[in-house]
Biopython code that builds the backbone (N, CA, C, O; Angstrom):
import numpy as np
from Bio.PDB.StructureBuilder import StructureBuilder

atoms = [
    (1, "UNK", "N", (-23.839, 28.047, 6.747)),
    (1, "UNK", "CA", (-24.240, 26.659, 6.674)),
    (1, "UNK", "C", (-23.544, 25.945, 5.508)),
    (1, "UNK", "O", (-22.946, 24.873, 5.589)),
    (2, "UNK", "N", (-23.697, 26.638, 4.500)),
    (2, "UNK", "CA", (-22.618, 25.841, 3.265)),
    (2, "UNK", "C", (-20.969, 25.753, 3.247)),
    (2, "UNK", "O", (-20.148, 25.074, 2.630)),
    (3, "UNK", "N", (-20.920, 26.693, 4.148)),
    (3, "UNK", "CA", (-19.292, 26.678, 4.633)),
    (3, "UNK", "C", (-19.207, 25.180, 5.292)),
    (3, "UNK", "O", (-18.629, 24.217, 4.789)),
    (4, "UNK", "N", (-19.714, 25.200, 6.181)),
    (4, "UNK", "CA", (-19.943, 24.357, 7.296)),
    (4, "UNK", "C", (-20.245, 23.057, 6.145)),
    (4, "UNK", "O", (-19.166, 22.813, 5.604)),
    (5, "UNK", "N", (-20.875, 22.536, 5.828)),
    (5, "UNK", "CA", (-20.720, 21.674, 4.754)),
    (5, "UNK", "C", (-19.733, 21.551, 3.748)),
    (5, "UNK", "O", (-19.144, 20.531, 3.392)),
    (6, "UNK", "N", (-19.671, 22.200, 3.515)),
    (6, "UNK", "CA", (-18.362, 22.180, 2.418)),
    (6, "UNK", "C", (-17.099, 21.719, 3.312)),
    (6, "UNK", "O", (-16.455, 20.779, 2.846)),
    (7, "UNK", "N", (-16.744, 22.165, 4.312)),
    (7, "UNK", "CA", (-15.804, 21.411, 5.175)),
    (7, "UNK", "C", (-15.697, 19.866, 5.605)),
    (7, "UNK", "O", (-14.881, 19.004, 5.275)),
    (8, "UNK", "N", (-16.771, 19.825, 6.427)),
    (8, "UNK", "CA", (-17.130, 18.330, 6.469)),
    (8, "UNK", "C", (-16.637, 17.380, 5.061)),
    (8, "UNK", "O", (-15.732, 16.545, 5.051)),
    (9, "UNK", "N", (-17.514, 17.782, 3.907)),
    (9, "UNK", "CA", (-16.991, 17.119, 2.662)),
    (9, "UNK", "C", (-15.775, 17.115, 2.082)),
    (9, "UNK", "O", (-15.368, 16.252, 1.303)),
    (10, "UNK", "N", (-15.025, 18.335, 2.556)),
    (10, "UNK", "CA", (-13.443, 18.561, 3.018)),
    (10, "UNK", "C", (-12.655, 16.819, 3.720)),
    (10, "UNK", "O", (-12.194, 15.841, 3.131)),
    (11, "UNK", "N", (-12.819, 17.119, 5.066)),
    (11, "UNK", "CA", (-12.427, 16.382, 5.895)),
    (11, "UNK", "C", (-12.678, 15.191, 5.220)),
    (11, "UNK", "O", (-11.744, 14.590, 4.690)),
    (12, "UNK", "N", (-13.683, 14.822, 5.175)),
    (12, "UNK", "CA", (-13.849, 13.000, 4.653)),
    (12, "UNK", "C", (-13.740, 12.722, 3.748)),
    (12, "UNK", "O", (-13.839, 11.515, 3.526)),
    (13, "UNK", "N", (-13.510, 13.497, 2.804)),
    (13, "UNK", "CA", (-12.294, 13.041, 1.424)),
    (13, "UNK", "C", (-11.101, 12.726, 1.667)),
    (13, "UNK", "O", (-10.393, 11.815, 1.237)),
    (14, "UNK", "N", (-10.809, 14.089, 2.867)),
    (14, "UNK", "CA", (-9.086, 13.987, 3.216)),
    (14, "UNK", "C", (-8.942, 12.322, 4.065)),
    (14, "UNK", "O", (-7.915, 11.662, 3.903)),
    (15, "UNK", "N", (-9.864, 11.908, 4.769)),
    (15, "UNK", "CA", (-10.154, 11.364, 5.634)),
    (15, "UNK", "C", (-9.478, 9.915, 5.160)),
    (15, "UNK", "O", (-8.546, 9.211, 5.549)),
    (16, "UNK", "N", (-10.687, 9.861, 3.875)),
    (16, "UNK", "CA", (-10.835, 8.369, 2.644)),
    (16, "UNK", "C", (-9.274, 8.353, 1.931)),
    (16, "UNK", "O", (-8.384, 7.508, 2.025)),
    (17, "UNK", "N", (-9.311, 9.332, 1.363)),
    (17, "UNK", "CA", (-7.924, 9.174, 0.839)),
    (17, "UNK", "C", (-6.767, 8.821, 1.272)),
    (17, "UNK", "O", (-6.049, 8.131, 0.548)),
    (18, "UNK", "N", (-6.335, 9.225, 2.564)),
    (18, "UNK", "CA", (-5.687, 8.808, 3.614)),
    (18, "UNK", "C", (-5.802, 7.329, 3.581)),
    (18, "UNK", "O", (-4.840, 6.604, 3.325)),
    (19, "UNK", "N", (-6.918, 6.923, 3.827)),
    (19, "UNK", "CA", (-6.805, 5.342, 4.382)),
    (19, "UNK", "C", (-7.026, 4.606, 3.292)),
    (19, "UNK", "O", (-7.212, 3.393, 3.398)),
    (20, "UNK", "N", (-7.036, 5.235, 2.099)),
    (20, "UNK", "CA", (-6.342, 4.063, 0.429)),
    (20, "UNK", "C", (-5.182, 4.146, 0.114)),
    (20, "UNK", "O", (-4.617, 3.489, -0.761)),
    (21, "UNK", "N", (-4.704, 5.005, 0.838)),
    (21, "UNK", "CA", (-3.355, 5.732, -0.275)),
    (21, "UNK", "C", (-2.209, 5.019, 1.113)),
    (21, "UNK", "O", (-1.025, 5.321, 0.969)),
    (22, "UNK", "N", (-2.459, 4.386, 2.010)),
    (22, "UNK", "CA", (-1.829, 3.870, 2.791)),
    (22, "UNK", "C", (-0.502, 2.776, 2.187)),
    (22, "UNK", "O", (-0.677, 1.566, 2.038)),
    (23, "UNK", "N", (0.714, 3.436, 1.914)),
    (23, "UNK", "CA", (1.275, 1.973, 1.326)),
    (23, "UNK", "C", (2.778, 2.530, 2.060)),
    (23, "UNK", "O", (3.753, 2.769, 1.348)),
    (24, "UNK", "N", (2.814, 2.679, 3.402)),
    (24, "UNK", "CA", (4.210, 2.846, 4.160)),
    (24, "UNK", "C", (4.719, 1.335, 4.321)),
    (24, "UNK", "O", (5.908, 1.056, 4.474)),
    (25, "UNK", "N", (3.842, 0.534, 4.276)),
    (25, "UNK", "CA", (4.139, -1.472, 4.433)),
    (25, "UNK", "C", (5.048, -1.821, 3.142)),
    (25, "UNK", "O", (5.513, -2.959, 3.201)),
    (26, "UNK", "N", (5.408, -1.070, 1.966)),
    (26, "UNK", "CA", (6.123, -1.403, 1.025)),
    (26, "UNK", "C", (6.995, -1.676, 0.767)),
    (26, "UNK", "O", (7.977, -0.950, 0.926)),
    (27, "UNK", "N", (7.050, -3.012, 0.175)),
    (27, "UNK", "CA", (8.827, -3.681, 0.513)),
    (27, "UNK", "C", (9.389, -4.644, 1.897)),
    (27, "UNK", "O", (10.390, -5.354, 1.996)),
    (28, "UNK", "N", (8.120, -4.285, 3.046)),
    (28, "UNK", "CA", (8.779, -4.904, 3.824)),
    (28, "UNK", "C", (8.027, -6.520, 3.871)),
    (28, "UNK", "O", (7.450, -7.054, 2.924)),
    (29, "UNK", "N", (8.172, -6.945, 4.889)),
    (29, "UNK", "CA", (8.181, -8.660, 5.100)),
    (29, "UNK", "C", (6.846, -9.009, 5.564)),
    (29, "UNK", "O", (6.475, -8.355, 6.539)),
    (30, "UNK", "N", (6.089, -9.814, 5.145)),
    (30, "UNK", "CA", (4.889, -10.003, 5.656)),
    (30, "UNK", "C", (4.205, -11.157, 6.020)),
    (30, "UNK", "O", (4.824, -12.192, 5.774)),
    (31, "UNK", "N", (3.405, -11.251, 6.394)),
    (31, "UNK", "CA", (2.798, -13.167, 6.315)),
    (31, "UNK", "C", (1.088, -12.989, 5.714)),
    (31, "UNK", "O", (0.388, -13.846, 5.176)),
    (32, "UNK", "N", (0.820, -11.805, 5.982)),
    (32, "UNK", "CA", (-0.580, -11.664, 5.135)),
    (32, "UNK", "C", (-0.947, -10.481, 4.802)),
    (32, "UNK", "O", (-0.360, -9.479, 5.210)),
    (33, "UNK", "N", (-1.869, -10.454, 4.092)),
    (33, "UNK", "CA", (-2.845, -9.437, 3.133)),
    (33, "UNK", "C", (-2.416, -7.986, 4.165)),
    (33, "UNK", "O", (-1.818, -6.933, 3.940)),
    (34, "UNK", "N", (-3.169, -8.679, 5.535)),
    (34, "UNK", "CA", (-3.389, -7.898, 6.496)),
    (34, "UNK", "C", (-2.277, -7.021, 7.173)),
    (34, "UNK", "O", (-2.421, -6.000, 7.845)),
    (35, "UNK", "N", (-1.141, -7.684, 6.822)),
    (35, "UNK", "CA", (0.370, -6.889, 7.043)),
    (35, "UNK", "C", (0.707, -6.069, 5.715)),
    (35, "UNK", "O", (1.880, -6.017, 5.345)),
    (36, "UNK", "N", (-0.090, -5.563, 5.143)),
    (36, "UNK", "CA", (0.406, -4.819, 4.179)),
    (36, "UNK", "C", (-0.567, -3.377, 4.183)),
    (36, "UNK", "O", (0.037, -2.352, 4.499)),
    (37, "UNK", "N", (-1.751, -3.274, 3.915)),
    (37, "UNK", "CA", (-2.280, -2.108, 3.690)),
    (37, "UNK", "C", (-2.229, -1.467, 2.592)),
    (37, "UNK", "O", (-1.356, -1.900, 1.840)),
    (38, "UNK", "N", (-3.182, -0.073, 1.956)),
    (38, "UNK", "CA", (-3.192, 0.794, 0.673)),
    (38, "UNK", "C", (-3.113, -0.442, -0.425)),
    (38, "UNK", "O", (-3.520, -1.570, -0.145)),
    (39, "UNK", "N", (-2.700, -0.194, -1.350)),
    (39, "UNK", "CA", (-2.947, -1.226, -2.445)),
    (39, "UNK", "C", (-1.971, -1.955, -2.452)),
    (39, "UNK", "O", (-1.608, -2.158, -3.611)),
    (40, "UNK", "N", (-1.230, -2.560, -1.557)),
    (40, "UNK", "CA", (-0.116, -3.248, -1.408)),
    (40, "UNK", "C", (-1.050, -5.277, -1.314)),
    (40, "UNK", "O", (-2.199, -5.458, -0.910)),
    (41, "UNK", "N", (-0.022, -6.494, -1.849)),
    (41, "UNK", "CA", (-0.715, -7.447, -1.692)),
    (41, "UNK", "C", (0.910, -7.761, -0.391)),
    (41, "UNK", "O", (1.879, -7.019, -0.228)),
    (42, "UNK", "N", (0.647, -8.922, 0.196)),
    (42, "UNK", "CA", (1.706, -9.553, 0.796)),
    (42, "UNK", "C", (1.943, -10.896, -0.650)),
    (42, "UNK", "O", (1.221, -11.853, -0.372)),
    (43, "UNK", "N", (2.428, -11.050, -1.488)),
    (43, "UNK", "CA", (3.424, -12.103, -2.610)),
    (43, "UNK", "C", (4.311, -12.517, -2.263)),
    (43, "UNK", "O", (5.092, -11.829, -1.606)),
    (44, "UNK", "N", (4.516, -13.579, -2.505)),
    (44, "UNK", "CA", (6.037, -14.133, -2.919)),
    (44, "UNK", "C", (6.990, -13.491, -4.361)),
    (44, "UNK", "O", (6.497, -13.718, -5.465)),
    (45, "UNK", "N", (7.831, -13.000, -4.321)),
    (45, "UNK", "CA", (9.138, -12.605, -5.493)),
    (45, "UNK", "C", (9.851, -13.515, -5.484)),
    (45, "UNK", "O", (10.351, -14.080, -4.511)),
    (46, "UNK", "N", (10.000, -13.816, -6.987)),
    (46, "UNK", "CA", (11.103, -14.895, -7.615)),
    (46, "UNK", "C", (12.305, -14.582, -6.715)),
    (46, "UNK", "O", (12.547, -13.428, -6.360)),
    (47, "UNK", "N", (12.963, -15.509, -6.396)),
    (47, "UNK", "CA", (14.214, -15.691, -6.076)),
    (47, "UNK", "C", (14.552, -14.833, -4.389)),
    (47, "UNK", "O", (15.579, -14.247, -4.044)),
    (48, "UNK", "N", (13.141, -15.075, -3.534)),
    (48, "UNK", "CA", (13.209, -14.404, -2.564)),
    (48, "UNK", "C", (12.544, -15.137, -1.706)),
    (48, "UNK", "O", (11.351, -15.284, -1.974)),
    (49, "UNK", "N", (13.154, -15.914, -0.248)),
    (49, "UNK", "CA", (12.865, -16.940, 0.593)),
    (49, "UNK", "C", (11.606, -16.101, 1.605)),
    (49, "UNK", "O", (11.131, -16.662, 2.593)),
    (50, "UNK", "N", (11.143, -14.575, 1.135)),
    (50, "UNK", "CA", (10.162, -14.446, 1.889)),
    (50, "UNK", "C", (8.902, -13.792, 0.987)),
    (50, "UNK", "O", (9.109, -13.499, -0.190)),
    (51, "UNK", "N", (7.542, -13.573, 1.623)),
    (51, "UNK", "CA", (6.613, -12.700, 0.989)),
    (51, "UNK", "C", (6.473, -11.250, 1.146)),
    (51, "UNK", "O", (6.029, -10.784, 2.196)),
    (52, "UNK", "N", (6.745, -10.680, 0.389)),
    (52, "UNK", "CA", (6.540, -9.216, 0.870)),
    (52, "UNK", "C", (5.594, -8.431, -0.251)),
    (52, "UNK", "O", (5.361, -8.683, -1.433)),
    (53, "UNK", "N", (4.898, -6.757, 1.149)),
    (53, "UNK", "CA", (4.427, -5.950, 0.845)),
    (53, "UNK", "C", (4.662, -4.940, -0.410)),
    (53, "UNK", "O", (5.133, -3.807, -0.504)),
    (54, "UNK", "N", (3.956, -6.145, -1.595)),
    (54, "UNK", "CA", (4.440, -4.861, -2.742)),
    (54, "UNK", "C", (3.152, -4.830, -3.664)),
    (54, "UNK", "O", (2.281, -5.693, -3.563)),
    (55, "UNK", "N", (3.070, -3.575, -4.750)),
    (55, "UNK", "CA", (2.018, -3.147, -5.324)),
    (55, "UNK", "C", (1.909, -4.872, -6.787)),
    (55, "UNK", "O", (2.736, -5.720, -7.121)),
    (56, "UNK", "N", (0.592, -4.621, -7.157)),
    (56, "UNK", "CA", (0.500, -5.832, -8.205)),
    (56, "UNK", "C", (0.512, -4.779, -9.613)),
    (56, "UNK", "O", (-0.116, -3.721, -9.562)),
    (57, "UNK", "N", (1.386, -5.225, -11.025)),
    (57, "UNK", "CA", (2.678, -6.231, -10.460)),
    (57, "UNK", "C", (3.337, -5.714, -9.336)),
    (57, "UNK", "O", (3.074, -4.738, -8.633)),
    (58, "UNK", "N", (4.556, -6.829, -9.273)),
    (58, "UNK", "CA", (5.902, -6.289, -7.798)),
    (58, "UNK", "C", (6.794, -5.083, -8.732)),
    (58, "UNK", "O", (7.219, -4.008, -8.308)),
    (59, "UNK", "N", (6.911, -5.615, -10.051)),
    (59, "UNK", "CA", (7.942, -4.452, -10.382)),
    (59, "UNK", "C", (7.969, -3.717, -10.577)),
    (59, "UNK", "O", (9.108, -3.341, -10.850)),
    (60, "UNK", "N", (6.699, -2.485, -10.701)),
    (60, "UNK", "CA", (6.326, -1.365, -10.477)),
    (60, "UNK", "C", (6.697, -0.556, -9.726)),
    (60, "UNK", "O", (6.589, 0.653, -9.933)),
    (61, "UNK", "N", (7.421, -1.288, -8.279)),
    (61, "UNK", "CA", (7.676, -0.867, -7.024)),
    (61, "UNK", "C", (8.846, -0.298, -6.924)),
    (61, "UNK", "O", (9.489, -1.204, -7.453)),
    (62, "UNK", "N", (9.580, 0.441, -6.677)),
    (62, "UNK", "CA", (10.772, 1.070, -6.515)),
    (62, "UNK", "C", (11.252, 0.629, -5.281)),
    (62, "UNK", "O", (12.150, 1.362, -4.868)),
    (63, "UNK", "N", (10.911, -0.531, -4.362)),
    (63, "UNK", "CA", (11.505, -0.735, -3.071)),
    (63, "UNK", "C", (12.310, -2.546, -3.932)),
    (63, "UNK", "O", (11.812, -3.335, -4.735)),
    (64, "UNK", "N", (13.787, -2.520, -3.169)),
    (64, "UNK", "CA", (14.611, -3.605, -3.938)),
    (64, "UNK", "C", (13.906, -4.734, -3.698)),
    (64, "UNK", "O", (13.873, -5.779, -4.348)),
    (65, "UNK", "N", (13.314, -4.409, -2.649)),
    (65, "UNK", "CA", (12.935, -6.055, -2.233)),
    (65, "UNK", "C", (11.489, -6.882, -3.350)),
    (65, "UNK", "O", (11.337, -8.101, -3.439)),
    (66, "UNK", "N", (10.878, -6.151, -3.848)),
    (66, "UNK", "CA", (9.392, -6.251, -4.673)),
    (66, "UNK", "C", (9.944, -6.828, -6.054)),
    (66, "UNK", "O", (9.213, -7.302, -6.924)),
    (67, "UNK", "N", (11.558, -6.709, -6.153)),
    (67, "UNK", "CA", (12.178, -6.747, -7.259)),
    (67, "UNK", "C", (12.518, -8.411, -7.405)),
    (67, "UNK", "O", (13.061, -8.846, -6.389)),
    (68, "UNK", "N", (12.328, -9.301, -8.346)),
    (68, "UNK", "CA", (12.901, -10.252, -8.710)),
    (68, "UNK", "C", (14.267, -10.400, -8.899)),
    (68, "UNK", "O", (14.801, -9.638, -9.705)),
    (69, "UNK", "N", (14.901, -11.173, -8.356)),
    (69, "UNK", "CA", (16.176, -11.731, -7.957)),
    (69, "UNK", "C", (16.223, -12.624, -9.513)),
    (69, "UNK", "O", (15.263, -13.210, -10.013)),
    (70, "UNK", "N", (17.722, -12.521, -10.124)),
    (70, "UNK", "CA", (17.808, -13.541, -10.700)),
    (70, "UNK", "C", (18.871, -14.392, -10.825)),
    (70, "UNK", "O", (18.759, -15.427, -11.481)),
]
sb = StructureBuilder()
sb.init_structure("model")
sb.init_model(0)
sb.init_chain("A")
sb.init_seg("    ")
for serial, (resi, resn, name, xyz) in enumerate(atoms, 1):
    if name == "N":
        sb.init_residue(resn, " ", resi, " ")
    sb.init_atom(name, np.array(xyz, "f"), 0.0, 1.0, " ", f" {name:<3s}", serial, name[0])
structure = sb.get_structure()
């Protein structure tokens, strides 16, 4: 029975973590919140005619696009 529990509490950690740690949307092009996912915002970057999926700040991000243009 504690096996059996201990699994379950397994799984839905693995479960949760999974669906925070979501940030494959990074860097790319977005129009909202909702096009991004994991801790990603959809922003505007200086010197960039679109909004994209990057962590707050953008320059934290290792994808070129999150990067300010100057």
């Amino acid at each position: 029975m504690t096996r059996t529990i201990a699994w379950i509490l397994i799984a839905m950690a693995t479960t949760f973590a999974a669906c925070g740690a979501d940030d494959s949307n990074e860097g790319k092009a977005c129009s909202s919140a909702n096009d991004c996912g994991g801790n990603l915002t959809c922003q505007p970057i200086q010197g960039r005619n679109q909004d994209y999926c990057c962590p707050t700040p953008a320059n934290e991000s290792k994808q070129s696009t999150c990067q300010a243009v100057q």
